[in-house]
PAVO-798253 format. One record per residue (C-alpha): x, y, z; residue in one letter; residue number from 1; chain. Coordinates in steps of 0.5 Angstrom, whole numbers, plus 500, padded with zeros to 3 digits. Example, Ala and Ser with C-alpha at 12.3 -4.5 7.8 and 13.67 -1.06 7.14 Angstrom:
residues 2
- 525|491|516|A|1|A;
- 527|498|514|S|2|A;
This chain:
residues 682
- 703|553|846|X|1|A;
- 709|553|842|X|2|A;
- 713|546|843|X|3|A;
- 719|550|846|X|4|A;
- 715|553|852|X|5|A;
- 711|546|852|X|6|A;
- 718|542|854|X|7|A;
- 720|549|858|X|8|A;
- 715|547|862|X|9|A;
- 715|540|863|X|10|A;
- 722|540|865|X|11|A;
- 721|546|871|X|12|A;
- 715|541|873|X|13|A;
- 720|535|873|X|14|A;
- 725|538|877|X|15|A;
- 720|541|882|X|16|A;
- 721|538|889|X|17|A;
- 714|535|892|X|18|A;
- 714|538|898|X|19|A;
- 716|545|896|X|20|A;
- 710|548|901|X|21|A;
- 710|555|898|X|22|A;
- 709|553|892|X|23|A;
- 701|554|889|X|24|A;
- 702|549|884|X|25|A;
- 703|542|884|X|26|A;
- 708|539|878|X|27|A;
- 707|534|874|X|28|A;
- 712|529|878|X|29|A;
- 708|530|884|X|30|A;
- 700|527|881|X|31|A;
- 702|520|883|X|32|A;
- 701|520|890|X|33|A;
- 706|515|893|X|34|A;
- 707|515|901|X|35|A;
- 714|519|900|X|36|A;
- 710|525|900|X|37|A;
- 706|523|907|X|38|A;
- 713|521|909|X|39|A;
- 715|528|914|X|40|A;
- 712|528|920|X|41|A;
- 708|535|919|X|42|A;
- 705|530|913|X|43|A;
- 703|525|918|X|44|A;
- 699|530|923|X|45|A;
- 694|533|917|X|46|A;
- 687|533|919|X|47|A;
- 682|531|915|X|48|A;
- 681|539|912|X|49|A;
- 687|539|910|X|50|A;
- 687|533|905|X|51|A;
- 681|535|902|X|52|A;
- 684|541|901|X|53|A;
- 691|538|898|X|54|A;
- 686|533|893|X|55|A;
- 683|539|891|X|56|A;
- 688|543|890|X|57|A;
- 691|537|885|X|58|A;
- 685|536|882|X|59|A;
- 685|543|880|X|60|A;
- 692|543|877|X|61|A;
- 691|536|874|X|62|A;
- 685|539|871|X|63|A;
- 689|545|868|X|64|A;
- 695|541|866|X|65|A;
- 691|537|862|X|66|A;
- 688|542|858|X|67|A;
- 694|546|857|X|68|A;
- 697|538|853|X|69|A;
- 690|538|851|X|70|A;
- 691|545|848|X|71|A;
- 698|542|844|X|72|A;
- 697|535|843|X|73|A;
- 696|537|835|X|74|A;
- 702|541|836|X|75|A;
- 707|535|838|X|76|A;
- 703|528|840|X|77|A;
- 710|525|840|X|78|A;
- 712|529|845|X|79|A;
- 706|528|850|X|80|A;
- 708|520|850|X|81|A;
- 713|522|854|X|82|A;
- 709|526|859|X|83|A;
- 707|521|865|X|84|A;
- 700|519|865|X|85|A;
- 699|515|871|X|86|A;
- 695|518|876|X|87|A;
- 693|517|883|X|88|A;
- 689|522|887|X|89|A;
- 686|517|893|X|90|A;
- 686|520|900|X|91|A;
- 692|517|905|X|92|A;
- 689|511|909|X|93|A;
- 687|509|915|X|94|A;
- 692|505|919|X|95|A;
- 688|499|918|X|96|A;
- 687|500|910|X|97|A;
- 695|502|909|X|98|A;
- 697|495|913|X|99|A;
- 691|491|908|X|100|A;
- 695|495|902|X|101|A;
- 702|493|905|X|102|A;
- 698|485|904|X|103|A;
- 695|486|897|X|104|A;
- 702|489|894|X|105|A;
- 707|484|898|X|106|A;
- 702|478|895|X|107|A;
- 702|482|888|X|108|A;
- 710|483|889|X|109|A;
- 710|475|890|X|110|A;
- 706|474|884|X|111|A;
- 709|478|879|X|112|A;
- 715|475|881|X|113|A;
- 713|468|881|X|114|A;
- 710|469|874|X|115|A;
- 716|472|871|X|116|A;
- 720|466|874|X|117|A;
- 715|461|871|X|118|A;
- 716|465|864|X|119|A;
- 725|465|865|X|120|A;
- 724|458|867|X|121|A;
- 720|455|862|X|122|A;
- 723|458|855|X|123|A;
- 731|457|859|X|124|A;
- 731|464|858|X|125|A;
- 739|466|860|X|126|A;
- 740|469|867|X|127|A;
- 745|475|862|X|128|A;
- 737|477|858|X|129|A;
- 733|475|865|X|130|A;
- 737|481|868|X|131|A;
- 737|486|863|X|132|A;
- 729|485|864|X|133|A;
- 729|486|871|X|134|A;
- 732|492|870|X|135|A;
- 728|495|864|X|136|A;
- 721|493|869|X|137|A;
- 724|496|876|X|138|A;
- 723|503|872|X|139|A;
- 717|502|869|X|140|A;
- 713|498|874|X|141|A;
- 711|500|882|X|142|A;
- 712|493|884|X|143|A;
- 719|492|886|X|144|A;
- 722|487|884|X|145|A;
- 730|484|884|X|146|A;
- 735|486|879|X|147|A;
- 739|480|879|X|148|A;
- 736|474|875|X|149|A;
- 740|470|880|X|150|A;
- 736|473|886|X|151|A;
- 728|472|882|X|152|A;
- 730|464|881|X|153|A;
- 733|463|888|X|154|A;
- 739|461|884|X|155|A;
- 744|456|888|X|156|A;
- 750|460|889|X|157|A;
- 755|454|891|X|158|A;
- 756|448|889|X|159|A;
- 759|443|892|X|160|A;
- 761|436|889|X|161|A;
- 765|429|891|X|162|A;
- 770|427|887|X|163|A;
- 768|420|884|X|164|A;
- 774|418|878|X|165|A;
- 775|420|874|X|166|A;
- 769|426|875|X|167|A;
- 765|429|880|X|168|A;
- 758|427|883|X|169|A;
- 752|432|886|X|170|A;
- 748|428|890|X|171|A;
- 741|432|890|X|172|A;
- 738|427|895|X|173|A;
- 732|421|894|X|174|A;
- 728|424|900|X|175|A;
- 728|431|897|X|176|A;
- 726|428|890|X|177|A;
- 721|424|893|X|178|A;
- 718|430|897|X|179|A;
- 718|433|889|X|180|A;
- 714|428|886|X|181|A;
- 708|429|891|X|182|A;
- 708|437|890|X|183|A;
- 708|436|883|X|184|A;
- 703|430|882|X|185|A;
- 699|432|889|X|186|A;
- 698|428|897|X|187|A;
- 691|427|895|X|188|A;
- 693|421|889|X|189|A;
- 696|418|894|X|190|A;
- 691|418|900|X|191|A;
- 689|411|900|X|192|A;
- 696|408|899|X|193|A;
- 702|406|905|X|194|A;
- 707|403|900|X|195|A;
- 710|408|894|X|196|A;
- 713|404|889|X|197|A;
- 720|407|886|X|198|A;
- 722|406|879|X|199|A;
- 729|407|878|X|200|A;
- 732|409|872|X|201|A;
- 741|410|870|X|202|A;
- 744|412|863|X|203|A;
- 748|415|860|X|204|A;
- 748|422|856|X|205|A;
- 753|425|851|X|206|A;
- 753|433|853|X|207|A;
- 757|435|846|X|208|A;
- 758|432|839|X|209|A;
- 765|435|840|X|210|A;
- 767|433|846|X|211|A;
- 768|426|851|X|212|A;
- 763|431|856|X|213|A;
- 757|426|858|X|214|A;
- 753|425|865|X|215|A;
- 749|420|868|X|216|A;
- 744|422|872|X|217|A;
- 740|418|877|X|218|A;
- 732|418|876|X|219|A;
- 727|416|880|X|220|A;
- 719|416|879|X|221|A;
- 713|413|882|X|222|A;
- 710|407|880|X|223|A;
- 704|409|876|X|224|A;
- 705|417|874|X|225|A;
- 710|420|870|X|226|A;
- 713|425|874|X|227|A;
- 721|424|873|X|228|A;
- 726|427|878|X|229|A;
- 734|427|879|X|230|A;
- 737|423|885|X|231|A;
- 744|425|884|X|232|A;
- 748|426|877|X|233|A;
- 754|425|874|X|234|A;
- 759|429|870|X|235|A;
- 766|427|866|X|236|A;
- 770|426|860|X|237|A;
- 769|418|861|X|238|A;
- 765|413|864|X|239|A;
- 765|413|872|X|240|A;
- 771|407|873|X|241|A;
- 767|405|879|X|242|A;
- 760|403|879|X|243|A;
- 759|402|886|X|244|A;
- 763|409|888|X|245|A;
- 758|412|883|X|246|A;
- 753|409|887|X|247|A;
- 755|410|894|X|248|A;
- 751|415|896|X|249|A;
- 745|413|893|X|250|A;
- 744|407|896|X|251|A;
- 746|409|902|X|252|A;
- 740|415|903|X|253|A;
- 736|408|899|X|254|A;
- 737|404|905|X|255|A;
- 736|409|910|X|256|A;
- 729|412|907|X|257|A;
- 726|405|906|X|258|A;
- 729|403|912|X|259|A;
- 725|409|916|X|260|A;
- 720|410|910|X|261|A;
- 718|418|910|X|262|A;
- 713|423|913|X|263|A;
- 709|427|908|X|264|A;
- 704|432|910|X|265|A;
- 703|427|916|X|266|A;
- 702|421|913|X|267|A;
- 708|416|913|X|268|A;
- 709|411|907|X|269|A;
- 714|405|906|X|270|A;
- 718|406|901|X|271|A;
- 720|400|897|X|272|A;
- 724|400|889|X|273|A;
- 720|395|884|X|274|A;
- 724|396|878|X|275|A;
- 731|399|876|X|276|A;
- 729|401|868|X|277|A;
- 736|401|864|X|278|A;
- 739|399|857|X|279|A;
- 743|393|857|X|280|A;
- 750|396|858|X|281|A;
- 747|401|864|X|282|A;
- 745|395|866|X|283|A;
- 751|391|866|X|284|A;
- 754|397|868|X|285|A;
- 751|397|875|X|286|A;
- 750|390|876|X|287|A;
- 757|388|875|X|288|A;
- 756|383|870|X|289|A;
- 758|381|863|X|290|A;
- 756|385|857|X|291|A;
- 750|385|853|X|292|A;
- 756|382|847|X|293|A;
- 758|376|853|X|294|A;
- 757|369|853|X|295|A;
- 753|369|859|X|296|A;
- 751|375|859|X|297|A;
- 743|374|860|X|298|A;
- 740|377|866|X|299|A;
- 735|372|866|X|300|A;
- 737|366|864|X|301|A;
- 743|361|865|X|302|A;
- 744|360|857|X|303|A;
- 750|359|853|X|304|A;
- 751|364|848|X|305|A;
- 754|362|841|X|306|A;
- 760|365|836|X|307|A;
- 759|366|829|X|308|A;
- 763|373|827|X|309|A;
- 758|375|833|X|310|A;
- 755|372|839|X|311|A;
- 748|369|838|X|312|A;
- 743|366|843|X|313|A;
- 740|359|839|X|314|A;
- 736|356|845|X|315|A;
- 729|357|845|X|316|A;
- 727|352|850|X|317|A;
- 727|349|857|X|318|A;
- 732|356|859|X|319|A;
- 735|355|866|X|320|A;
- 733|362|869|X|321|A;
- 737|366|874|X|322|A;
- 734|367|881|X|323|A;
- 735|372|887|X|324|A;
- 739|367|891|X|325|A;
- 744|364|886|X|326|A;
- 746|372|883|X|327|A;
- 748|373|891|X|328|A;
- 751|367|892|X|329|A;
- 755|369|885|X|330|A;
- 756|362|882|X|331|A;
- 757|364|876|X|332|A;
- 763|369|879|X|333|A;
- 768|369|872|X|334|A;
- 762|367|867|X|335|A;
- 756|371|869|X|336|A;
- 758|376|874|X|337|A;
- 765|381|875|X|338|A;
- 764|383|882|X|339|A;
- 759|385|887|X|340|A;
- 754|391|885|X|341|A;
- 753|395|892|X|342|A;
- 745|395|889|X|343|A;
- 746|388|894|X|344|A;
- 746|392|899|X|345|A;
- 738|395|898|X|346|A;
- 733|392|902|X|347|A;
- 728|389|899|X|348|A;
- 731|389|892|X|349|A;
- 731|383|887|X|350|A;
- 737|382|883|X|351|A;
- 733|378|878|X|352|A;
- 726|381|878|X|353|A;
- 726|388|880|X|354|A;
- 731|389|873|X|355|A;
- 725|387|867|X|356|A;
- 727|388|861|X|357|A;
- 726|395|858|X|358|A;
- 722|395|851|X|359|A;
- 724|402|848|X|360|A;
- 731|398|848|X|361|A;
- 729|391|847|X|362|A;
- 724|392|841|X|363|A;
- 723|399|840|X|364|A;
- 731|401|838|X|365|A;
- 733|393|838|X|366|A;
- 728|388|835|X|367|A;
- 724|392|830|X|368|A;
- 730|397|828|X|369|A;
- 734|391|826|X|370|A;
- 728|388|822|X|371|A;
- 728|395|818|X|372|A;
- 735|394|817|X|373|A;
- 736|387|815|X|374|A;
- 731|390|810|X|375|A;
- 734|395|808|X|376|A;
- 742|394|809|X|377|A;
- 742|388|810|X|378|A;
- 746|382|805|X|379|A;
- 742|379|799|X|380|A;
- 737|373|802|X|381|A;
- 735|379|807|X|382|A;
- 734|385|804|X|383|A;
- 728|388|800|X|384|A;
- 729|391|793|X|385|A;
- 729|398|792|X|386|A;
- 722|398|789|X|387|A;
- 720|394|795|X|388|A;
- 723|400|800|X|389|A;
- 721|406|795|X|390|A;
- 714|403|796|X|391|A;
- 714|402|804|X|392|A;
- 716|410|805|X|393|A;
- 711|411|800|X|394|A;
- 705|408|803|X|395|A;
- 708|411|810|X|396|A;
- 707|418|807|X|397|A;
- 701|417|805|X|398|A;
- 698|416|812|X|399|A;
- 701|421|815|X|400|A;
- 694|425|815|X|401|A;
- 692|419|819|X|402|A;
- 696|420|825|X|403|A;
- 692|422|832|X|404|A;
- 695|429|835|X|405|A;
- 698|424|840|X|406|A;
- 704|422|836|X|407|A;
- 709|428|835|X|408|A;
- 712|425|830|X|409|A;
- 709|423|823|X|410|A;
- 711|418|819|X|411|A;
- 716|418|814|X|412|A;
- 720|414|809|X|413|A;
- 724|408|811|X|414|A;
- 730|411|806|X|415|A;
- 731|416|813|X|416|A;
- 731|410|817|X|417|A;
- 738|412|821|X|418|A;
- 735|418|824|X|419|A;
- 728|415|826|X|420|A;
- 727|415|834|X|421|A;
- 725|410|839|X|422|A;
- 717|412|838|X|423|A;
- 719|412|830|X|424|A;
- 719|405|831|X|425|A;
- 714|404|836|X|426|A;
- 709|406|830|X|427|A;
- 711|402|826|X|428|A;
- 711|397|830|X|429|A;
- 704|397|833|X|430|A;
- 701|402|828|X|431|A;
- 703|403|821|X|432|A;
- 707|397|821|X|433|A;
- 702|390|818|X|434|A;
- 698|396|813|X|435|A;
- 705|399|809|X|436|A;
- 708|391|810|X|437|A;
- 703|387|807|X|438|A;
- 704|388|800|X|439|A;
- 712|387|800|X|440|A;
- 713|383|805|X|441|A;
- 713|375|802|X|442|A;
- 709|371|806|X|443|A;
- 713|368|810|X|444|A;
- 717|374|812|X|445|A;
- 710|378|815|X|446|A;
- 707|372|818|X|447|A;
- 714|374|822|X|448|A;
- 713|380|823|X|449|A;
- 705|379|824|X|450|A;
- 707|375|830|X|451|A;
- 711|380|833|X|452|A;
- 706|386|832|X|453|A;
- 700|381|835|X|454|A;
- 705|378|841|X|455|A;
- 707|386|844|X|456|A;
- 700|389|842|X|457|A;
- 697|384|848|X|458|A;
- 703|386|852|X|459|A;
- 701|393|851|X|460|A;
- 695|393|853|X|461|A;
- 691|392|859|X|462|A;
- 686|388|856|X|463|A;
- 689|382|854|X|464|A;
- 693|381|860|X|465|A;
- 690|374|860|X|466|A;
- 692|373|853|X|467|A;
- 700|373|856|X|468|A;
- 702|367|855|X|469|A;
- 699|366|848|X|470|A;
- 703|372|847|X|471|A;
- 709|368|849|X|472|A;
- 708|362|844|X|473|A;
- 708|368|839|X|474|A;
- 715|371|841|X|475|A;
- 718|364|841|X|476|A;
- 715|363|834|X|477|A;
- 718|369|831|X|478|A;
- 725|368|835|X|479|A;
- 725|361|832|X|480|A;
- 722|363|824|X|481|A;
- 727|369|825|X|482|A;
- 732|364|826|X|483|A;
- 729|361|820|X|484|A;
- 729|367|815|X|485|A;
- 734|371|817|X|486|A;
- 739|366|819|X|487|A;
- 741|365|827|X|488|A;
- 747|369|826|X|489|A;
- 742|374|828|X|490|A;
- 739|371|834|X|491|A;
- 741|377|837|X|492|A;
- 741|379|845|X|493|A;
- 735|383|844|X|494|A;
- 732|377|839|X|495|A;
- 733|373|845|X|496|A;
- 731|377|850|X|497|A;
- 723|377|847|X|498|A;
- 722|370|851|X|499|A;
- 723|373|858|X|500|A;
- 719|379|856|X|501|A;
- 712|376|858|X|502|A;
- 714|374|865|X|503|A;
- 716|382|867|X|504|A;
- 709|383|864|X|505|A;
- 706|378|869|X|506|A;
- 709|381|875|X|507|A;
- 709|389|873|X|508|A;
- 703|390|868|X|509|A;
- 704|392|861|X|510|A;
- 710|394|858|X|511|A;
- 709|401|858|X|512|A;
- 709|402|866|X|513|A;
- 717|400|866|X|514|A;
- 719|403|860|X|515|A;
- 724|408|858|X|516|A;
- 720|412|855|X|517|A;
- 719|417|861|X|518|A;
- 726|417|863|X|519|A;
- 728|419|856|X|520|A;
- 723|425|855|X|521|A;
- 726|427|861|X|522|A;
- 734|427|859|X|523|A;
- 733|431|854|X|524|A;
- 731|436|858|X|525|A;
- 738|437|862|X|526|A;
- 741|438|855|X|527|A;
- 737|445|855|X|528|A;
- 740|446|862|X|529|A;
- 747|447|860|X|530|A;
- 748|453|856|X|531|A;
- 756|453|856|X|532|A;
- 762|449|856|X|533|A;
- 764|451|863|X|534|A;
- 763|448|870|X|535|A;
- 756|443|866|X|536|A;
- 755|440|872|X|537|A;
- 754|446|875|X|538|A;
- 750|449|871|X|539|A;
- 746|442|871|X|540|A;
- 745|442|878|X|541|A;
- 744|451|878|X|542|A;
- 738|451|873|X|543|A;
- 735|444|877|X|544|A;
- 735|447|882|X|545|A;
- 732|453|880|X|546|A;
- 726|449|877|X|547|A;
- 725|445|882|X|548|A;
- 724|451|887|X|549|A;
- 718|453|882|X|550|A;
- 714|447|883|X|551|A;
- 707|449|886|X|552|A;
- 704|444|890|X|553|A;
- 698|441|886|X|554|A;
- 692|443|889|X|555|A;
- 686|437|891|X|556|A;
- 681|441|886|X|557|A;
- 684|436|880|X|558|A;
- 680|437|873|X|559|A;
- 675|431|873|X|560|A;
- 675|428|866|X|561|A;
- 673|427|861|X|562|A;
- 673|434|861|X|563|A;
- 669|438|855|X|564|A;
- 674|443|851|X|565|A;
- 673|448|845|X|566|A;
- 665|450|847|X|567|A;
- 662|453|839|X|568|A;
- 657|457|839|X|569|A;
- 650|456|841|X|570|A;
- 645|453|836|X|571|A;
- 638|453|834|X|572|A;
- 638|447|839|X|573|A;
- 640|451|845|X|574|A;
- 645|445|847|X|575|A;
- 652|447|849|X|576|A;
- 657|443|843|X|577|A;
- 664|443|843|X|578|A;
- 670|441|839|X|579|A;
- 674|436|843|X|580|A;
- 673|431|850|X|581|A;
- 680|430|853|X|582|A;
- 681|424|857|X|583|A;
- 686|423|862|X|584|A;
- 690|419|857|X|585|A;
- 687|421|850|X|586|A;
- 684|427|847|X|587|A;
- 677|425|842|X|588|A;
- 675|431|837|X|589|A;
- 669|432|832|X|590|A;
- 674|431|826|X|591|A;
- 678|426|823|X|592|A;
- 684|423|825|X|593|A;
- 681|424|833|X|594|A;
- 674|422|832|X|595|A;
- 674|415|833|X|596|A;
- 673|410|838|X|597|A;
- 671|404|842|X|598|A;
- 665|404|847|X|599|A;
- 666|398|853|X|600|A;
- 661|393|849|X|601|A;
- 665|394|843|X|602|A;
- 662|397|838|X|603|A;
- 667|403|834|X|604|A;
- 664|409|833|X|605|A;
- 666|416|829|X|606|A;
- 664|422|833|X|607|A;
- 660|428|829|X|608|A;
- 658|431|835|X|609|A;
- 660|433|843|X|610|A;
- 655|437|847|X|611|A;
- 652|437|853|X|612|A;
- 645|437|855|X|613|A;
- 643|438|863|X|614|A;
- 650|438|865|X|615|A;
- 650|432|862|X|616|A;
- 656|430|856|X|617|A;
- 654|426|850|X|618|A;
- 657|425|843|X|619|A;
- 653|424|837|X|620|A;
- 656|419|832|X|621|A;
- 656|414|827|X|622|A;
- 657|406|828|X|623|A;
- 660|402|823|X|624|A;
- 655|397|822|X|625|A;
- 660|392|819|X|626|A;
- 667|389|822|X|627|A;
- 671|385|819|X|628|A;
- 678|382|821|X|629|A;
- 684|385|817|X|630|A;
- 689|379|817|X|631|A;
- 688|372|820|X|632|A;
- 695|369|822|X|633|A;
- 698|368|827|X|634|A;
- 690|370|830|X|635|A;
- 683|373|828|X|636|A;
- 685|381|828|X|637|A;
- 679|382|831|X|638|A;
- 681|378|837|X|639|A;
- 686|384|839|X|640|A;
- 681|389|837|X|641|A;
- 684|390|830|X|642|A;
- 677|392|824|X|643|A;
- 677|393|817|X|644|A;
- 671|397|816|X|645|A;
- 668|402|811|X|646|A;
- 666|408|812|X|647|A;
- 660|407|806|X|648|A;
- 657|402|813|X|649|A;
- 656|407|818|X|650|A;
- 650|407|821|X|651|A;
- 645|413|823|X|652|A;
- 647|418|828|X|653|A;
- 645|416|835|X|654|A;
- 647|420|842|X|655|A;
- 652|415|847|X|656|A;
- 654|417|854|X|657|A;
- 662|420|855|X|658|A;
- 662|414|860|X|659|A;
- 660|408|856|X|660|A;
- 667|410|851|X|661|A;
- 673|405|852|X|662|A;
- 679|408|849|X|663|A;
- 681|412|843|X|664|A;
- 682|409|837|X|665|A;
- 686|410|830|X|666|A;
- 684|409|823|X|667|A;
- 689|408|817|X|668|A;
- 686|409|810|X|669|A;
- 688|402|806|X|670|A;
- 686|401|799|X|671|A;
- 680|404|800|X|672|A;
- 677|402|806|X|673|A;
- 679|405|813|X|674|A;
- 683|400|818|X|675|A;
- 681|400|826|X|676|A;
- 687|399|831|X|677|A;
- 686|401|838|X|678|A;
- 690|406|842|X|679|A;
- 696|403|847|X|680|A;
- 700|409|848|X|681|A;
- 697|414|852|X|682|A;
């Protein structure tokens, strides 16, 4: 058939009507059965004779179609992509089998619309880009689906916020964002629990770098998971001027949920806030007090700053600390306090102990940032040579192929040190810092810094709580040697603010369960919420809202770890191998840098081999023979875990229980030899 007669005919076919009775012949329109053409009522009373006879009759004409394209395909296959291809020659069903597929398409709409909701949300795909693909799907796909984006993610149509000068404030609710929480972690973590501990944290965020917009959103988390949720938000040009008209809201819906406590899936639980996790100017900010730059502007302790072209802090011993009681007495009202913070008003909180000091700040962008630019930028008795700072960026780079796959970022030279983030610092602090410092500091300056590096390590670990405070006589020497090499001048707020930090850690755990760090993550994530410069706020709370309507519950079959990832093919040995095993907190591969850790009696072993045998997993690894300590001052590295090994000492393989592995360890090359430090930061 030439190509015109084959187009004449498909379009004849195309405009035919489906229920044209007189006609013998089927078109091609019509061999997708749907339930439009059972719709009349002559349809509905067909015998069962007559459906087999309409069936044969289109199997006939489907048959005779498809030799009459087959009969063309060398002619035009271009054309033949055009024709329709999806057939459906089933039977009409049942009454009972028509109200099961009625089920099964409402579940299949359901769940092809929850998919491609998940997909616009995870990629921030614009509501303009996720239309247009709503429109292009709804003519090529049977299930029906909305053609708007709006309508696909339960998009808020009307947003109604106060004024709270000199901006506007939405409130999203505490007990809403609670609710969340347990969707998103599961009831089940919490069975064994009456009481859920909140972490509160408040900061500031810049939307543009042209523009005055910031926002400061309210955070909440529960005490022992990383799961972040936004209690209220925030938007304007500038600060909010009251502290306690931003915060109203909040503590009203705060003293009512821990006054009632809160009902989910039957259970009620008390509700009480351990920590409020801020900066030292949030901090001022909500509490009402001096700034970090005041002379009293300690929230610890009652200590009288100093002026040198800039406050210093110089005591180290016998330091007044503040209490609960005093701060609502306000008796320092003109030196410490500048009102009456409505955080007062909460039940249950301390306004001492419930505000421990935040370690990404303190240490992480305050302490060990100001080391690397007293070394860098600082005045001539302080500043290292530039050979000294080309050799440190070097010996960064150098170990980069160290790094576990836990760390996003990889080191790199100190020459950028204005660009380095807060976990930059971190691994240099407690990882990278004690190999590429030895050979360029002077002694005295890295005894400095090794007495840091060992005092924040204890309190990073859970292993070494009882070494607290041991821990607190290392920060109070480098406090006072700092004084000492880099002048007191430099005894900062953050400086000072080392000595208090063990006493936090004493009453809640090590420094990561109060830290920032999560917040942090979960502000950049409101950045990619805004996608114009108009209405921000609205657009904040329009593309939350949206995720959080998404959140599915987590269901009670949670993955037991360590789970055995990555399985290779089967071996001459018949056993299961696989390339990693993930933790909860860690992921331990076959391969260099993951294939290090420590078992529970101590001994560091690299792993070759993960494989499973009787159902049971094991690793196959080598054990170092031989550990020594890296440094010896201020302590025994090998009392905090820290080995200097070598590779040439490894014993034979040898098969180890998953259950006997402690934790992850990291191993950095360092002249030839490998130096072992255990991982803190899951």
């Amino acid at each position: 058939m030439s190509r015109s007669n084959l187009q004449k005919y498909y379009m004849q076919a195309k405009r035919a009507k489906p229920n044209n009775e007189e006609s013998h012949s089927t078109p091609l329109s019509c061999f997708h059965y749907n339930n439009e053409a059972c719709s009349s009522s002559e349809s509905s009373s067909m015998k069962a004779a007559d459906v087999v006879e309409i069936n044969s009759t289109l199997t006939l004409n489907l048959l005779q179609s498809q030799s009459v394209l087959c009969e063309s395909e060398n002619e035009d296959s271009e054309f033949i992509e055009d024709v329709p291809v999806e057939l459906n020659l089933q039977p009409p069903f049942s009454e009972f089998e028509s109200e099961s597929s009625d089920t099964d398409n409402n579940e299949a709409e359901k769940h092809i619309k929850f998919k491609l909701a998940n997909w616009a949300l995870k990629y921030n795909i614009s509501n303009v880009a996720t239309t247009d693909l709503l429109k292009l799907l709804h003519d090529h796909i049977n299930e029906p689906l909305p053609l708007d984006a709006r309508t696909l993610l339960n998009t808020t149509r009307n947003v109604s916020t106060e004024c709270v000068h000199p901006g506007e404030y939405y409130h999203f609710g505490l007990s809403a964002a609670i609710h969340n929480i347990f969707k998103c972690v599961g009831t089940h973590r919490f069975k064994n629990s009456d009481q859920i501990s909140l972490l509160l944290n408040i900061d500031g965020l810049p939307l543009a770098k042209s523009s005055h917009s910031q926002v400061y959103p309210i955070l909440i988390s529960i005490f022992g998971h990383k799961c972040v949720r936004m209690v209220g938000i925030y938007h304007g040009y500038e600060k909010p001027k009251d502290a306690n008209l931003f915060l109203k809201r909040f503590v009203q819906d705060a003293i009512e949920v821990i006054n009632n406590g809160i009902t989910i899936d039957n259970n009620k639980y008390l509700i009480r806030i351990k920590c409020i996790v801020c900066d030292a100017p949030a901090k001022s900010f909500i509490k009402c007090i001096k700034g970090h730059t005041g002379y009293f502007s300690c929230t610890k302790c009652q200590i009288e700053g100093q002026y040198l072209a800039k406050v210093y802090f110089p005591d180290i011993e016998n330091l007044r600390l503040r209490t609960d009681e005093q701060f609502r007495l306000h008796d320092q009202d003109d030196e410490h306090q500048n009102g009456i913070s409505i955080l007062e008003e909460i039940p249950h909180l301390n306004m001492i102990t419930s505000f421990p000091l935040d370690y990404m700040h303190l240490v992480c962008l305050g302490v060990m940032k100001k080391l690397l630019y007293l070394w860098c930028f600082g005045k001539p008795q302080t500043k290292l040579s530039a050979a000294a700072i080309n050799g440190i960026s070097q010996s960064l780079i150098d170990i980069r192929e160290c790094i576990p796959e836990e760390f996003n970022r990889k080191p790199r030279s100190i020459n950028e040190i204005k660009m380095w983030k807060a976990t930059e610092f971190r691994q240099m602090l407690f990882y990278t810092g004690p190999l590429v410092l030895k050979k360029f500091l002077s002694t005295d300056r890295y005894l400095n810094f090794i007495s840091l590096h060992v005092g924040m390590t204890i309190l990073a670990s859970e292993h070494f709580q009882h070494l607290i405070l041991y821990a607190l006589d290392l920060l109070k020497y480098f406090v006072k040697t700092f004084q000492t090499i880099y002048g007191i001048e430099n005894t900062s707020h953050n400086v000072h603010n080392l000595l208090h930090l063990p006493e936090d850690v004493r009453l809640h755990g090590r420094v990561d369960n109060f830290s920032a760090f999560d917040f942090e993550n979960f502000m950049q994530s409101i950045l990619k919420y805004v996608r114009k410069s108009h209405k921000p706020l609205q657009q904040i709370v329009k593309r939350y809202l949206e995720k959080m309507s998404s959140v599915q519950n987590n269901k009670e079959d949670i993955t037991t770890f360590p789970l055995a990832k990555d399985q290779l093919l089967l071996g001459i040995d018949k056993m299961e191998h696989f390339k990693s095993l993930v933790f909860q907190n860690f992921v331990l591969k076959i391969n260099f840098p993951d294939n290090c850790c420590c078992l529970k009696n101590g001994e560091i072993i690299n792993i070759t081999s993960i494989i499973k045998i009787n159902r049971c997993l094991e690793v196959v690894g080598k054990q170092y023979l031989c550990k020594n300590s890296f440094f010896d001052r201020p302590c025994e590295s090998a009392d905090i875990n820290i080995f200097k090994v070598c590779d040439s000492n490894l014993g034979s393989s040898q098969h180890f229980k998953v259950s006997d592995i402690d934790y992850k360890c990291m191993k950095l090359k360092y002249e030839g030899q490998n130096v072992i430090m255990p991982f803190l930061h899951g």
